[in-house]
C-alpha positions as CSV (number, residue, x, y, z in Angstrom):
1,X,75.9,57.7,51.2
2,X,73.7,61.2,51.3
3,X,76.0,63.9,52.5
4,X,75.6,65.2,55.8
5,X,75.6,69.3,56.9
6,X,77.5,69.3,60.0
7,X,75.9,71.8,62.0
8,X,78.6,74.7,62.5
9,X,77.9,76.5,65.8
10,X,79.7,79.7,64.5
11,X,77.5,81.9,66.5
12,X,77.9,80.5,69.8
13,X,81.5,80.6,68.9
14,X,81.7,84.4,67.9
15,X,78.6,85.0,71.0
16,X,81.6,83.1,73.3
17,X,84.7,85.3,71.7
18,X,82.7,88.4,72.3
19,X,82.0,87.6,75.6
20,X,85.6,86.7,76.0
21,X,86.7,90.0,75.0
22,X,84.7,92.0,77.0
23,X,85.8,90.1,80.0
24,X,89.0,90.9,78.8
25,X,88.6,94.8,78.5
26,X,87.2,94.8,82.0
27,X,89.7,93.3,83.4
28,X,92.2,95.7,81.1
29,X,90.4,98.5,82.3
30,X,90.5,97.8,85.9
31,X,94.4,97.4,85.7
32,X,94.3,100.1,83.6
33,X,92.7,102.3,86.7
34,X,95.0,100.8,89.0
35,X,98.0,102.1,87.1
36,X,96.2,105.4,87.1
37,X,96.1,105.6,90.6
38,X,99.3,104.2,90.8
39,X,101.0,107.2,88.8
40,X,98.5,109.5,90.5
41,X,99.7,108.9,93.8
42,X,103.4,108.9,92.8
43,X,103.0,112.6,91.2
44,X,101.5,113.8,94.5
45,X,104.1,112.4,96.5
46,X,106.7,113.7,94.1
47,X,105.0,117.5,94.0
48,X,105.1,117.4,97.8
49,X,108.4,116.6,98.0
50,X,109.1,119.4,95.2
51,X,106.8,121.6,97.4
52,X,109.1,121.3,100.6
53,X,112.1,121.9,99.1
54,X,111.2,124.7,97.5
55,X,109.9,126.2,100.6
56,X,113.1,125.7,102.0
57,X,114.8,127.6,99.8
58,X,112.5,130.5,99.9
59,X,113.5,130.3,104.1
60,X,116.7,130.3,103.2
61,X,116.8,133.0,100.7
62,X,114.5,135.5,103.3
63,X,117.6,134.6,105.7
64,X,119.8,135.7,103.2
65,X,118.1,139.0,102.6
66,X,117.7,139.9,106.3
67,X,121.3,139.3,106.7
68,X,122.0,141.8,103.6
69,X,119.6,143.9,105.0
70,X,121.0,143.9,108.5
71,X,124.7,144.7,107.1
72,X,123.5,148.3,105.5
């Protein structure tokens, strides 16, 4: 019996792995953004926060000084 060449369908194996992958790292990327966002938004929160209670100190401190001031 004459040996038969099975036809090997390598490329529209490595044409559907690469079109996996990119599916993939679009889908990485957009989570990727997301966290971005995510930590963005968190480090505004957090230097707003920082923001007030540093201004309350400087209040507090400009009481602090009058006071002084007001004893001399």
């Amino acid at each position: 019996m004459p040996k038969v060449e099975q036809q090997n369908n390598d490329d529209d194996n490595e044409v559907s792995l690469n079109q996996e992958c990119k599916e993939n790292n679009g889908r990485e990327e957009e989570d990727s953004m997301e966290e971005q966002k995510v930590a963005l938004i968190a480090l505004i929160e957090h230097r707003s926060r920082e923001l007030q209670h540093l201004k309350q100190r400087v209040s507090y401190y400009q009481t602090q000084v009058a006071c002084f001031l007001s004893c001399l």
